[in-house]
Backbone bond lengths (Angstrom), bond angles and torsions (degrees), N, CA, C in turn:
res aa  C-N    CA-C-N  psi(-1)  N-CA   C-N-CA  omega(-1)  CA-C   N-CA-C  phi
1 X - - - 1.457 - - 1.525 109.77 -
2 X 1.566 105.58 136.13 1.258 106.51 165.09 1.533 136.00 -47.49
3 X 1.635 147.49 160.15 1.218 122.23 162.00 1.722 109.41 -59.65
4 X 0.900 131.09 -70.18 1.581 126.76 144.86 1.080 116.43 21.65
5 X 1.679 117.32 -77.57 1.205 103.86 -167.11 1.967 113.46 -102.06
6 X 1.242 103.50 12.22 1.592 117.08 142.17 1.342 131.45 -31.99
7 X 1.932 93.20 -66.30 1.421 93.34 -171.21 1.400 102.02 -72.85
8 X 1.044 110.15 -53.86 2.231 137.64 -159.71 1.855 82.17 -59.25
9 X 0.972 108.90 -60.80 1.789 92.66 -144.48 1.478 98.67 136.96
10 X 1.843 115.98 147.91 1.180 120.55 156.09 1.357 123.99 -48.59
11 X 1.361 133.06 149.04 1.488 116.89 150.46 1.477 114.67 -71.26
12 X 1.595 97.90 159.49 1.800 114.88 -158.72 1.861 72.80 -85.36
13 X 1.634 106.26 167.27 1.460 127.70 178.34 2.116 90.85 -98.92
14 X 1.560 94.14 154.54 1.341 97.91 163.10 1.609 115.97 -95.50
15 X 0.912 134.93 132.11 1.550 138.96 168.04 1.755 125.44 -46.82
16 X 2.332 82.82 -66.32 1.585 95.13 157.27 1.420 94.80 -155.56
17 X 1.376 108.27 -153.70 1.380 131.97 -148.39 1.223 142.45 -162.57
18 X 1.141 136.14 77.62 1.603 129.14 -150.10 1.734 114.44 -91.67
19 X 1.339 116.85 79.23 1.834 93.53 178.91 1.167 121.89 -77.28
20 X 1.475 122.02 129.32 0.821 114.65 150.92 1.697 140.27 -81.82
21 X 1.129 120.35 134.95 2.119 108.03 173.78 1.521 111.03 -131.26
22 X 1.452 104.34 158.46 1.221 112.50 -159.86 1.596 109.72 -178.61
23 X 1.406 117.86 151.71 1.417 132.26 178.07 1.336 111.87 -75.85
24 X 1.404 130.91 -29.34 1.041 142.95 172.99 1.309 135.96 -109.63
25 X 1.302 124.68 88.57 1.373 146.94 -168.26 1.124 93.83 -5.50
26 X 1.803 102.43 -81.43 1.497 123.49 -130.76 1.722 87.79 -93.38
27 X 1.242 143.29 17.84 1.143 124.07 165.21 1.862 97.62 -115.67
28 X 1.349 98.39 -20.75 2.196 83.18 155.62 1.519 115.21 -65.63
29 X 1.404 108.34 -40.02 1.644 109.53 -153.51 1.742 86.69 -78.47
30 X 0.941 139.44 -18.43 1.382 147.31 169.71 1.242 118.69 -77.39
31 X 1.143 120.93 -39.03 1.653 122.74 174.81 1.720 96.07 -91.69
32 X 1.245 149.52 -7.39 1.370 128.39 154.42 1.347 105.64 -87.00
33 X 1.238 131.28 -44.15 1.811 127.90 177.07 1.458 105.88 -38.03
34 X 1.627 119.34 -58.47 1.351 103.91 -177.36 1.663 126.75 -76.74
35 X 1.260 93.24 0.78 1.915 93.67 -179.66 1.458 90.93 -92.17
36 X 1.199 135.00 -53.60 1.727 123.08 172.86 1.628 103.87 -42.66
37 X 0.713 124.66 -39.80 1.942 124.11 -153.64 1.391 106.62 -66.44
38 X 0.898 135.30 169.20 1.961 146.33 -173.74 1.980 76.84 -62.31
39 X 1.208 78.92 141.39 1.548 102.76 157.58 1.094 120.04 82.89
40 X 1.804 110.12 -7.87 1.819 130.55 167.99 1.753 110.64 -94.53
41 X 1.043 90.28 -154.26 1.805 94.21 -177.08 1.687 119.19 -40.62
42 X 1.586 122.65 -32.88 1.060 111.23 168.99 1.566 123.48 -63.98
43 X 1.354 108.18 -14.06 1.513 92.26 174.77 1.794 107.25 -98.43
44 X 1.224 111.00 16.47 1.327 97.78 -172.28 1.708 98.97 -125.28
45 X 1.212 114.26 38.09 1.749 137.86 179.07 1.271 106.48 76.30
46 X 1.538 141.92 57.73 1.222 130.48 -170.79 1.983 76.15 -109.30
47 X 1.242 112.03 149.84 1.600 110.77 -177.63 1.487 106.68 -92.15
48 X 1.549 95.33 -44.11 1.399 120.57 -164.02 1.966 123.14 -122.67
49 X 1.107 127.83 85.88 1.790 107.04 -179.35 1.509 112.95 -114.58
50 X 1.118 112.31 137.85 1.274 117.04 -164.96 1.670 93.94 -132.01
51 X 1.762 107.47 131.92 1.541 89.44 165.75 1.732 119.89 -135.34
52 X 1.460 103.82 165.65 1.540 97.01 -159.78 1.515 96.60 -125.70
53 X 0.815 119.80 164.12 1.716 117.53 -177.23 1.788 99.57 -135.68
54 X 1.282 126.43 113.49 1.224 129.51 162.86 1.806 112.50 -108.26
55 X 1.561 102.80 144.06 1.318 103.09 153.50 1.504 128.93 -130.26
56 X 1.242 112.30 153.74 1.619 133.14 -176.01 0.923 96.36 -68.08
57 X 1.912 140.22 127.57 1.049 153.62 107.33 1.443 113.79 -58.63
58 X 1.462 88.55 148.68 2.142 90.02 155.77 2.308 98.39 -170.60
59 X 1.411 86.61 149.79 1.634 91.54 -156.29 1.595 79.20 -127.85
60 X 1.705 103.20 140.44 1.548 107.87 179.71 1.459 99.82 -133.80
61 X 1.678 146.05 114.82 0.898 163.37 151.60 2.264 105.13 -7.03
62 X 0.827 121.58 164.94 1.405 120.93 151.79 1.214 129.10 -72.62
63 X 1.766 108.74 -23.86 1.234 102.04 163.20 1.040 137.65 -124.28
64 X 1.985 95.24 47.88 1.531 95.28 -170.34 1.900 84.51 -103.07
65 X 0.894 131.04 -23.90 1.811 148.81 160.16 1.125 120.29 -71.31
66 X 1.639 128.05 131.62 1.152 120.57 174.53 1.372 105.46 -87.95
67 X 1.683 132.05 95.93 1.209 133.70 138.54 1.344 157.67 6.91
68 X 1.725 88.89 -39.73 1.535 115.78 -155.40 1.659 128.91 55.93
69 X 1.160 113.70 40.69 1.293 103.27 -153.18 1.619 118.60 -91.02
């Protein structure tokens, strides 16, 4: 164990994991809201769902592209 995780506590293990991906934010962050919600994975033995929404950036210089300039 880390000193870190000394003071704090181990981290908990994940069991499983559902990703979702998609072009459209708000219809991922919408299609995981309703699988957490009554009548999604918690009724089908999920104990615990928690959801996180990340997005992909990426930044390319002018001269990492030819421009044409």
């Amino acid at each position: 164990m880390t000193h870190e995780q000394r003071i704090c506590g181990a981290d908990r293990g994940v069991d499983s994991a559902i990703i979702v991906t998609g072009y459209d934010s708000n219809a991922v962050a919408a299609c995981a809201q309703e699988r957490c919600a009554v009548g999604g994975l918690p009724e089908r033995g999920a104990r615990e769902c928690t959801c996180a929404r990340y997005r992909l950036g990426t930044w390319l210089a002018n001269t990492e592209v030819d421009v044409g300039a």
